[in-house]
ZAMARGU-4260 file (C-alpha; in steps of 0.2 Angstrom, whole numbers, plus 5000, padded with zeros to 4 digits):
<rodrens>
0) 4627/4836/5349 | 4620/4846/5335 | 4632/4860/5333 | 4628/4877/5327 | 4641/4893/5323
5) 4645/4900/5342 | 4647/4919/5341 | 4663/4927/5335 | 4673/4928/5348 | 4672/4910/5354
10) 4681/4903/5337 | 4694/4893/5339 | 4708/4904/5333 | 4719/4890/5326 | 4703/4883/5313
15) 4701/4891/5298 | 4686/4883/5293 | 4679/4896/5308 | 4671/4884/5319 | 4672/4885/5336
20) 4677/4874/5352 | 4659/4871/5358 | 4655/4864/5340 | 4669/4851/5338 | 4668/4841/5356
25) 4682/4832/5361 | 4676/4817/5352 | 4686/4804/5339 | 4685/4796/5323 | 4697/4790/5307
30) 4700/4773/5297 | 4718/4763/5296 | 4730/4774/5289 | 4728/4789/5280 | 4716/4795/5268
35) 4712/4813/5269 | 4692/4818/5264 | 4688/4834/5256 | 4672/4844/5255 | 4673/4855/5239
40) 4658/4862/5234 | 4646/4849/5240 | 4658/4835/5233 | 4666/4824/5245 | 4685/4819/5237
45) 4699/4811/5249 | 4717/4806/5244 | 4731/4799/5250 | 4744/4807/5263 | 4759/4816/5253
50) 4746/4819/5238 | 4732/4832/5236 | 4716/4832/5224 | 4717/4843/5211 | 4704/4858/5217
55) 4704/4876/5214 | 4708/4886/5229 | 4707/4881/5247 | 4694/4866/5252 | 4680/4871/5262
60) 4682/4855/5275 | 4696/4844/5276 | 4698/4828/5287 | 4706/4812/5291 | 4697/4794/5297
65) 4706/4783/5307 | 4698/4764/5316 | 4701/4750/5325 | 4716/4753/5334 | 4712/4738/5345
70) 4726/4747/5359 | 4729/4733/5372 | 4727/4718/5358 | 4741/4704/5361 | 4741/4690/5349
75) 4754/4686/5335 | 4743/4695/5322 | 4750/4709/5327 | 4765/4709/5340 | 4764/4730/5342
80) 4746/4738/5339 | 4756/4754/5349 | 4767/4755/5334 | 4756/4753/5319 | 4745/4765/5325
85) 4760/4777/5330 | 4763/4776/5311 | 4745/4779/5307 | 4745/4795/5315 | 4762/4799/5310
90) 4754/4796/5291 | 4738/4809/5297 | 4751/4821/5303 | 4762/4820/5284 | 4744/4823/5274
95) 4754/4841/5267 | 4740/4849/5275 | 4731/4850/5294 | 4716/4842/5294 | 4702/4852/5300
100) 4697/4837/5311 | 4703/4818/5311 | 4689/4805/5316 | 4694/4785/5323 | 4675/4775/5320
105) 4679/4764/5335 | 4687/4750/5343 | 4700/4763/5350 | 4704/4749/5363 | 4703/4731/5365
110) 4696/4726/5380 | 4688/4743/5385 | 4701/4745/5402 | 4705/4762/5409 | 4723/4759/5406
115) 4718/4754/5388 | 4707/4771/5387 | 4720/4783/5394 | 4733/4776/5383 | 4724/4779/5367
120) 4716/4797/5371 | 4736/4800/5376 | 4742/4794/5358 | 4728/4803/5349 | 4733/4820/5356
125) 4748/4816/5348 | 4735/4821/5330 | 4742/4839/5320 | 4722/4844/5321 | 4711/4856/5331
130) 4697/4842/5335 | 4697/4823/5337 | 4681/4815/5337 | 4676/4797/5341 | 4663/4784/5341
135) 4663/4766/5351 | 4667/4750/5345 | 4661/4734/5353 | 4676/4732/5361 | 4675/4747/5368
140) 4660/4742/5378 | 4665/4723/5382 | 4656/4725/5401 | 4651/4741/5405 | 4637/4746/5390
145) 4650/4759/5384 | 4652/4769/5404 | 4668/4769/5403 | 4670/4773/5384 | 4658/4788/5388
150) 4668/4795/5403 | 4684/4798/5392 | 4676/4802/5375 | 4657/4805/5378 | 4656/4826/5385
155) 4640/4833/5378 | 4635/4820/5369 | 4619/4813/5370 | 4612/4797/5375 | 4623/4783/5372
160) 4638/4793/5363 | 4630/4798/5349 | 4632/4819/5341 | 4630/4829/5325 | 4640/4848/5321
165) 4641/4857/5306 | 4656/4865/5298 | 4659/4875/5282 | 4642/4871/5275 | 4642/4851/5280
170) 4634/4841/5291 | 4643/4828/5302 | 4631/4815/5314 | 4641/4803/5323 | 4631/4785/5328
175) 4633/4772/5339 | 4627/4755/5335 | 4637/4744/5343 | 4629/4743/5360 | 4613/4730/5361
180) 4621/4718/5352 | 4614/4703/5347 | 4621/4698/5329 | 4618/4715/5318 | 4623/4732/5326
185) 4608/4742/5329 | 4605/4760/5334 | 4590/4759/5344 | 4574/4772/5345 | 4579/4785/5353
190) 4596/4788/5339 | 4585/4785/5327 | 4572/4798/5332 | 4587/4809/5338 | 4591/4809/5317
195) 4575/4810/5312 | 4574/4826/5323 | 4591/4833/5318 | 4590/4833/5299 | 4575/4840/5297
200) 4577/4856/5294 | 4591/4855/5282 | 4591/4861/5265 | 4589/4844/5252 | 4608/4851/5246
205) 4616/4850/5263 | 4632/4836/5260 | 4629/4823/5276 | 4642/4814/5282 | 4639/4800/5295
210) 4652/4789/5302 | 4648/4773/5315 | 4660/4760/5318 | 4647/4745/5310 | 4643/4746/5293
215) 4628/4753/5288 | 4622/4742/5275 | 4622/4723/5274 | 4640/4721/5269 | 4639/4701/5276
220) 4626/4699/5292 | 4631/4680/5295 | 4646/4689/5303 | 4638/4704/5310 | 4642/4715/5297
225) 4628/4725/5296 | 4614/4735/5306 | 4600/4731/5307 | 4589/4746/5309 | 4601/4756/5297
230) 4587/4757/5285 | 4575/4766/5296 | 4588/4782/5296 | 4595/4779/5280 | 4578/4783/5274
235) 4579/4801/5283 | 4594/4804/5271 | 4590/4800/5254 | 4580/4817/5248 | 4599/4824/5254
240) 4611/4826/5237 | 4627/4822/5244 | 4626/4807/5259 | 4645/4798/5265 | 4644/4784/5276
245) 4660/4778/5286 | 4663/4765/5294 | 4677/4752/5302 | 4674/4734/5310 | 4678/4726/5297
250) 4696/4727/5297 | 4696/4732/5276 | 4693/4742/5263 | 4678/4740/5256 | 4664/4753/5246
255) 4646/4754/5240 | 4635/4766/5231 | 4617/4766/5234 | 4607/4780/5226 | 4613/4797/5233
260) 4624/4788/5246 | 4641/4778/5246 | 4647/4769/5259 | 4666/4766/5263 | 4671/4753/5275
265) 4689/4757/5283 | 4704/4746/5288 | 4713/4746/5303 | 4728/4750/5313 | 4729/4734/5322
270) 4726/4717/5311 | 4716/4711/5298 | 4701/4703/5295 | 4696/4688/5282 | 4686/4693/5269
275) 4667/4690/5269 | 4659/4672/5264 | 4680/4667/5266 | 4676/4649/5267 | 4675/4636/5281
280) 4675/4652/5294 | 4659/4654/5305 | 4667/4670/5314 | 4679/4681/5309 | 4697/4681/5319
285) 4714/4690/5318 | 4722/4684/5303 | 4741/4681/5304 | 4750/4685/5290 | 4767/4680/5283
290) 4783/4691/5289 | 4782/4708/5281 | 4766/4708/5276 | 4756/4716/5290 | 4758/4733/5284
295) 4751/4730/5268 | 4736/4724/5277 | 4734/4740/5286 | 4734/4753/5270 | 4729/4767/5265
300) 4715/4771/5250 | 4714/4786/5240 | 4695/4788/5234 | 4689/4802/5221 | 4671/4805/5224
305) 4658/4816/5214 | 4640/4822/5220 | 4630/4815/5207 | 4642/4803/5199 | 4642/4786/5205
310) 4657/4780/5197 | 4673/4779/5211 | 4692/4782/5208 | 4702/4771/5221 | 4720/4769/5224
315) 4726/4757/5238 | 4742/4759/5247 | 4750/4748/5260 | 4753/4761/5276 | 4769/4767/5276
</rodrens>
């Protein structure tokens, strides 16, 4: 859904940033643990809970990203996916500040069951934040092309999940790319045309923020890290000054600076992930790793970043 401000006395009363309910569906998105993503003047800085960037007066826009939850995953990777992601959002929820949204870039679920859905939507309300919004991972569509994702997180969005609002002066689109899968992810078409369409008639200095739950870029194909008409939209964004792609999938922290745009790949909640080109492994699987070391798997990243400036300040910390 492209958003646009409602009148007056529809606002939300509890969001400062003045947006109102029918703008900000009940949608979901975030990465691993918590990083906390400021809008400031066209720039786009996070930081790490209990911390805060140093900025003159209030934030425009302030949010969190979660991913990959993987709710309902057994395995010896990780022995409580409920727990670590009751930490996460524990972590959201101690950011020193209330996020004017949180988003979780998919795989809320693991094998994309009712029970598995109603369980997560239940956790997540659980979020210090006026608006939750969400896009699909693969496994939340294992069988169904995404129905039952849809029927819990997809009111008012169009075709297969996919939405854009604005808040304080920036544009948010969320994708879907992981349905239609053969190696890459891949958007499709009609979401590509829906883009096309719904930038268009933004100012060149309107800050873009897109989040999907597969990379954007080529971060490692062999594995299906990437998408594979990605281009075809990205190409809609680079007369934009300020573009921020987020992502999860991929189970780690990982960024890229391309022109005006910087992607950052987010970890997880759940387990993690072998590093791309990890040799003698054709597909990636659930690492397990030694007792008492999980948690630093599933950490958090502070990232300083600058319209303009292509150099990136990054902090890593396990989750706590």
């Amino acid at each position: 859904m492209n958003a646009n401000l409602d009148p007056v006395d529809d606002l939300d009363p509890r969001d400062p940033r003045t947006m109102s309910r029918r703008q900000l569906l009940r949608h979901t998105a975030w990465f691993g643990a918590a990083v906390g993503l400021t809008v400031v003047g066209g720039e786009v800085i996070s930081h790490v809970a209990g911390s805060a960037p140093a900025v003159a007066g209030r934030p425009a826009l302030r949010f969190a990203q979660v991913s990959d939850s993987h709710i309902g995953f057994h395995g010896p990777a990780n022995l409580d996916v409920g727990a670590t992601f009751s930490e996460a959002i524990h972590q959201v929820n101690s950011l020193g500040y209330t996020p004017d949204f949180v988003i979780h870039t998919g795989d809320l679920t693991h094998l994309a069951t009712p029970e598995q859905f109603d369980r997560v939507k239940q956790m997540m309300s659980g979020l210090s934040t006026p608006h939750i919004f969400t896009v699909p991972g693969e496994h939340d569509s294992t069988d169904d092309a995404g129905q039952r994702y849809r029927s819990v997180f997809g009111n008012g969005t169009h075709g297969d999940g996919w939405y854009s609002f604005d808040i304080a002066g920036v544009h948010v689109i969320g994708l879907v790319n992981t349905l239609n899968l053969k190696l890459l992810g891949h958007l499709g078409t009609d979401q590509i045309d829906f883009v096309r369409k719904d930038v268009a008639g933004l100012s060149s200095d309107t800050p873009i923020i897109v989040f999907s739950h597969i990379p954007l870029f080529a971060m490692y194909p062999s594995w299906g890290w990437g998408t594979d008409d990605a281009a075809q939209v990205l190409s809609f964004l680079r007369r934009f000054s300020s573009v921020t792609c987020l992502n999860g999938h991929v189970h780690q922290l990982f960024s890229k600076t391309d022109g005006n745009i910087t992607f950052y790949s987010g970890t997880t909640t759940a387990y993690p992930l072998p590093a791309p080109g990890t040799s003698g492994i054709a597909v990636p699987k659930p690492l397990t790793l030694p007792a008492g070391k999980l948690h630093s798997a599933l950490g958090i990243r502070e990232v300083t970043y600058k319209r303009g400036d292509q150099r990136l300040a990054v902090k890593d910390e396990a989750l706590l």
